[in-house]
N, C-alpha and C positions, 0 to 999 in steps of 0.2 A: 213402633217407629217405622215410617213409610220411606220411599226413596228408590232410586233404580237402584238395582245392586251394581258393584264394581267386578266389570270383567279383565282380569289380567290378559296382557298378549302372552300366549304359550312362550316357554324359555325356548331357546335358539342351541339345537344339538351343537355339538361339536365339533361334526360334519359343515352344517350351514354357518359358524362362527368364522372354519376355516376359510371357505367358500367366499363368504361376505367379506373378510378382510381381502383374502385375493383380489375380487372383483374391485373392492377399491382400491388397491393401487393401479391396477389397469384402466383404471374409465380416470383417474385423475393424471397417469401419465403416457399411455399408452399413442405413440407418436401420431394416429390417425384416430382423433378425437370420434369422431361417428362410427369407426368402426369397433371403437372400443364399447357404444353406449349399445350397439350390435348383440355384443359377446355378453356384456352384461344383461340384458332381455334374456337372450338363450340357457344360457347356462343356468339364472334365477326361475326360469319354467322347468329345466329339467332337475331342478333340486326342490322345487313344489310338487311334483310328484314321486317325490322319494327315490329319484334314480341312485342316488350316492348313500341312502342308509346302511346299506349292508359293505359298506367298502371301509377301509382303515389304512393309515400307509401309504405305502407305494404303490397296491390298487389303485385307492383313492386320486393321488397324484396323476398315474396313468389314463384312469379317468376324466378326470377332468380335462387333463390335457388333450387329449383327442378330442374332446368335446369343442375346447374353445378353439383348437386347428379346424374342426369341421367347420367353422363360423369365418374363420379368420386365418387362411391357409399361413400363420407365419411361424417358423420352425423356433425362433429363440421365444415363443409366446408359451411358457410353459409353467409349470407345479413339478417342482422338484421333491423330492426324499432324500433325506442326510440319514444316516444310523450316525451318525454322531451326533449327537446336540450342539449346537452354536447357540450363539447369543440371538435374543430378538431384540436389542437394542439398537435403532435406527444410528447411533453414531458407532454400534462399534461393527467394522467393516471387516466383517467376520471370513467374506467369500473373497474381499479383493487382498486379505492377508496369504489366506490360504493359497490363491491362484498366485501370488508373488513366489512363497513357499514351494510351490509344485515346479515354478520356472527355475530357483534356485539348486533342487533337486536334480531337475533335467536340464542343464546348462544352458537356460535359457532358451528350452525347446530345441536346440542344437542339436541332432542324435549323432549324425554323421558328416564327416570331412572326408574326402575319397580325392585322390587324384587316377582317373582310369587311365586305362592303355590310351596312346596318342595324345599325352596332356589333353583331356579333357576331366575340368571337374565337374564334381560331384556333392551338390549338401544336402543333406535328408534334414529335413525342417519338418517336426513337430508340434513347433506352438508360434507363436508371433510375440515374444517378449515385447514388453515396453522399452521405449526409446532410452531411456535413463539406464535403470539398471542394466539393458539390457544391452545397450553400446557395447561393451567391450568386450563381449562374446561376440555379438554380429558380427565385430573388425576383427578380430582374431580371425574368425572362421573366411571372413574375404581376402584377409593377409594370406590364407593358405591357398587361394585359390587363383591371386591377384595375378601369375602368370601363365596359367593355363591357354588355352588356345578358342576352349568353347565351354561352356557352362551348363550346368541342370541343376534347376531347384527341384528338388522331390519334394512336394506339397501333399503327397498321398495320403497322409494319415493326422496332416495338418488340420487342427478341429476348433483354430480359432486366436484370440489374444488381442492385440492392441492396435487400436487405428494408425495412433504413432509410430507405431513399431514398424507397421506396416509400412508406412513412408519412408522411412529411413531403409528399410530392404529396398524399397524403389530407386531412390536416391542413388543407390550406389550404380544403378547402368543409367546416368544421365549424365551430363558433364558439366550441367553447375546447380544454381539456385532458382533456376526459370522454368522449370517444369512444373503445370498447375497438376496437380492429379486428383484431386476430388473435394467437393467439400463435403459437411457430417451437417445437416439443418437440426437444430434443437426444439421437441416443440414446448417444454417447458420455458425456456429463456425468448422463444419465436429469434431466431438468431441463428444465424449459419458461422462454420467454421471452415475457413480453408486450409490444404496439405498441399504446400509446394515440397519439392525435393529442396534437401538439405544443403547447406554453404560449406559444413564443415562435417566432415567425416573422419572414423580413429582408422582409417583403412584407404586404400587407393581404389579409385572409382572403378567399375570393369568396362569399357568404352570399348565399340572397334571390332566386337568378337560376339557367337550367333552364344543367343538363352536360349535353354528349353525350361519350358518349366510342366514337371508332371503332373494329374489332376487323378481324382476319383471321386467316386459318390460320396467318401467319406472327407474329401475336404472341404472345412466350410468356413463362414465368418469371415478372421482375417486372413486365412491362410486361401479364400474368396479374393478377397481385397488387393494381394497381393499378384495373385495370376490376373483378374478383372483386367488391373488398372496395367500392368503390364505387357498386358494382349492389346487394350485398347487405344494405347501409346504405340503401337509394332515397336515394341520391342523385344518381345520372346515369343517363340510360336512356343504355344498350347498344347499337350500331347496328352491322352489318356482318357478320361473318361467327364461328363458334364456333372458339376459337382453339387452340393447338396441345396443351396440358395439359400442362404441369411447373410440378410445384406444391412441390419439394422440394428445399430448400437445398442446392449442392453443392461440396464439396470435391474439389482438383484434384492429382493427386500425381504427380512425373515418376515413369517406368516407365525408358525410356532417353531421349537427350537428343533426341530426337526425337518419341516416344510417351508421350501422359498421359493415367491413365484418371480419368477425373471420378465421384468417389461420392458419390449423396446420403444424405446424412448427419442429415437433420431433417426433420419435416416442418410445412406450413403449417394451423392449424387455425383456422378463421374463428370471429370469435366470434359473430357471428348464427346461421351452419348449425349450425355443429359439426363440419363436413368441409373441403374443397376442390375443385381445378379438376382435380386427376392424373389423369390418361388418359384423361379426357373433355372436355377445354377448359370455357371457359367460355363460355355460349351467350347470342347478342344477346338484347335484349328485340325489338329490329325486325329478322329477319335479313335481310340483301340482300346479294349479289355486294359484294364489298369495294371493287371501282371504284365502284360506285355511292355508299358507306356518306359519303362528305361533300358530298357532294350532297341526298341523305334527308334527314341530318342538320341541313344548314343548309335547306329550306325548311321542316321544322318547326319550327327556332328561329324563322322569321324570322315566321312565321304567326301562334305565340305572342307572340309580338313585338306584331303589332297585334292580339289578342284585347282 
C-alpha cells in the first residue's frame, strides 16, 4: 500500500493551551485592535521557543504578564493566579460576584469617617463601590461629613472599582445634573458612553468648601477616575504622590479555573482634556511623599480655614 503517510500536529502543552486561550480573548477584545494583534506576534514567538515551559502557576502568570506589559505598557493587561478554583464558565461571573462580596465585607470600600480638629473631614476610600449597591454607604459617609468646613478624600490605597461609582463620588461636589465628566468608548459595541453628575443624591451635595484629595503610587483605576476627573474640573487640588495609571475599563474572563486574563476592553476619555491617566498616572497638584499627603493636606485646609 503506497501513499504519503499522515503527519499529526504535535499536541499543544498545557502551557501553550493556556497561552493560546489568553491570547484570544485579547486580540478579539482588547480596546486597541493592533495593538492587541502586537502582543499576540510577541508573546506566540516567545512561547516557540520554549520561554514558558519550565513555569506553572503564578510563575507562569507573572510571566506572561511582564511579557505582554513589555509590548503593550498597560497595567490592567494581565494573567492572573487564583488558589481557589472558580468557574470557567463564560456566564457564570465568578470575579464580578466575588468583587460585589469583597465591597460588602468592606462597607463598600468605606474604611474611614474622621471628622479632624477644625471640622475638617476626612474619608479613607478604599475601593469605588458601584452606584447601586453602593448608594447608601457613599450617602451615609457624606451625611457625616455634610457640615464640615473642608474635605479630604484619602484615595491612597484606593486600587480601583466602578466607573459609576466613580460618578456618583463626583457628583456629590457639583451642584446639579450638568456636569459632563467623561465618557468610557466601547470597542466591542464601537459606541461611547457618557458620565454626567447625578440629579438625585441619598446625601446633600458638598458645594462652597476647599477638597483635597490624596494620591500614591498605589492608587489606581477608579479611585484614578475619581482624583482625574476632579482635578480636571478644579475642583479638588491633588496632594500626594502621581499615581499608578489604568485608565481602561476591564473585563475578566476564566482561562482555567485557576488562571484569568483581564482585558481592557474601553477606554476613559475626560471631557475637559480629551485624553487620560494610562501609563502615566495622574500627577498631584502639591506632590509629597504619600505619608506626608494628610498631613499637607490638612494644614492647608486648616489655614484656609482662618483666612
Amino acid at each position: 500500500m503506497t501513499g504519503k503517510a499522515h503527519i499529526e500536529a504535535p499536541a499543544m502543552t498545557d502551557n501553550a493551551q493556556i497561552i493560546d486561550r489568553a491570547l484570544g480573548r485579547i486580540v478579539a477584545g482588547y480596546v486597541y485592535p493592533q495593538r492587541a494583534e502586537e502582543v499576540d506576534r510577541a508573546i506566540r514567538a516567545r512561547l516557540a521557543t520554549g520561554a514558558y515551559n519550565a513555569l506553572g502557576g503564578a510563575a507562569l502568570c507573572e510571566a506572561v504578564t511582564a511579557h505582554l506589559q513589555e509590548v503593550c505598557p498597560d497595567r490592567h493587561l494581565r494573567l492572573l493566579w487564583q488558589d481557589e478554583p472558580r468557574s470557567t464558565e463564560p456566564e457564570d461571573d465568578d470575579a464580578g460576584r466575588a468583587f460585589l462580596a469583597l465591597l460588602r465585607e468592606q462597607n463598600q470600600g468605606i474604611r474611614r469617617v474622621e471628622q479632624l480638629n477644625g471640622n475638617i473631614g476626612c474619608l479613607d476610600i478604599r475601593w469605588i463601590a458601584d452606584a447601586g449597591e453602593g448608594a447608601r454607604a457613599i450617602g451615609a459617609a457624606m451625611e457625616l461629613v455634610a457640615d464640615t468646613r473642608a474635605l479630604i478624600l484619602d484615595l491612597r490605597e484606593c486600587r480601583g472599582g466602578s466607573p459609576a461609582g466613580a460618578a456618583m463620588w463626583c457628583s456629590y461636589f457639583f451642584p446639579d445634573d450638568q456636569v459632563h465628566l467623561n465618557d468610557f468608548y466601547h470597542r466591542a459595541t464601537d459606541s461611547t458612553r457618557q458620565f454626567w453628575t447625578l440629579s438625585q443624591l441619598p446625601a446633600p451635595r458638598y458645594l462652597g468648601r476647599p477638597v483635597y484629595v490624596l494620591t500614591s503610587a498605589t492608587t489606581f483605576s477608579g479611585g484614578e477616575d475619581v482624583a482625574y476627573t476632579l482635578q480636571a474640573l478644579g475642583r479638588a487640588e491633588l496632594v500626594g504622590e502621581t499615581t499608578g495609571g489604568g485608565a481602561h475599563p476591564t473585563e475578566r474572563h476564566p482561562v482555567t479555573a485557576h488562571i484569568t486574563v483581564t482585558v481592557p476592553t474601553a477606554r476613559t476619555i475626560n471631557a475637559v482634556t480629551g485624553t487620560n491617566w494610562e501609563g502615566v498616572g495622574v500627577r498631584p497638584d502639591r506632590a509629597v511623599a504619600a505619608d506626608k499627603a494628610l498631613e499637607t493636606a490638612y494644614q492647608e485646609a486648616a489655614i484656609r480655614r482662618l483666612a
